[in-house]
C-alpha positions in Angstrom: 4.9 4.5 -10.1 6.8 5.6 -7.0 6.4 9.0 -8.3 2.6 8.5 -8.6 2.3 6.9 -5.4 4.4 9.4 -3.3 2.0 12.2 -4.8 -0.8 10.5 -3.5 0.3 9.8 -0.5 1.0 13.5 0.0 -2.1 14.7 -0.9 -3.7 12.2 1.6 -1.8 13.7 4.2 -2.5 17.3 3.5 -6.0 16.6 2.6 -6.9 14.6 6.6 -4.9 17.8 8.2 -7.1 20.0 6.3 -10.3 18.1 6.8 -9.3 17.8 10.5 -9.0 21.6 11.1 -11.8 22.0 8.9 -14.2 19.5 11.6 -12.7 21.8 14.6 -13.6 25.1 13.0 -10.1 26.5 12.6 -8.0 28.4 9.7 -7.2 25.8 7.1 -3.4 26.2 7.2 -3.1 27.5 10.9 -0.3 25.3 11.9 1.9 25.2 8.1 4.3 22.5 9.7 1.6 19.6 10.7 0.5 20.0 6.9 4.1 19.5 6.0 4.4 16.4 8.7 1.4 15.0 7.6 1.9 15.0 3.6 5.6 13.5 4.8 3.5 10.9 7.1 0.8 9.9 4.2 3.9 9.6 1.3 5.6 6.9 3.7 2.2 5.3 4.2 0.8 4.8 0.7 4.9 4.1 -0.2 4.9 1.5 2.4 1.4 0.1 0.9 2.5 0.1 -2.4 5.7 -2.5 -0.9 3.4 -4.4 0.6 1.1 -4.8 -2.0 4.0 -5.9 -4.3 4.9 -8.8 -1.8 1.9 -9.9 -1.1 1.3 -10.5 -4.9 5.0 -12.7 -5.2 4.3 -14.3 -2.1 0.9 -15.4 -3.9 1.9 -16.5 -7.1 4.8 -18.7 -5.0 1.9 -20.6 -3.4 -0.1 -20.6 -6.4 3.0 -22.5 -8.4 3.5 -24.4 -5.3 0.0 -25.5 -4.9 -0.2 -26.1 -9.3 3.3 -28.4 -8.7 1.5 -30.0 -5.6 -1.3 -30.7 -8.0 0.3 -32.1 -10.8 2.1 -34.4 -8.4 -0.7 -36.2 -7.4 -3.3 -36.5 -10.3 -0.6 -36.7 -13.8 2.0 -38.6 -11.9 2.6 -41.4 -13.6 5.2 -43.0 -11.9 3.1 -44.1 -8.6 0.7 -46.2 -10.3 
């Protein structure tokens, strides 16, 4: 997955330098290093989304166990009654 992600992320990156010297008329690959710096900048992004995306969905199935317990609590609780 990191693998898959990374490769993405690079091609993101190379892809928006391209497009952008592409929109202002100029050689494809005039400056070589901002494609390097921007397939470098896209692989930390789409990393760095990947993270988040993987903490957002344990953060959410806390709240959802939380919510379930919460739940329970109050309508099979026998004890209250």
């Amino acid at each position: 997955m990191p693998a898959t992600s990374t490769l993405v992320g690079a091609l993101l990156g190379l892809g928006t330098q391209m497009y952008s010297n592409a929109l202002r008329k100029l050689p494809y690959m005039r400056h070589p290093w901002e494609h390097v710096l921007g397939m470098g900048l896209g692989a930390i992004f789409v990393n760095q989304l990947v993270k988040y995306d993987e903490k957002l969905k344990e953060d959410l199935d806390k709240m959802l166990e939380k919510a379930k317990a919460a739940n329970e609590r109050r309508y099979f609780d026998e004890d209250e009654v």
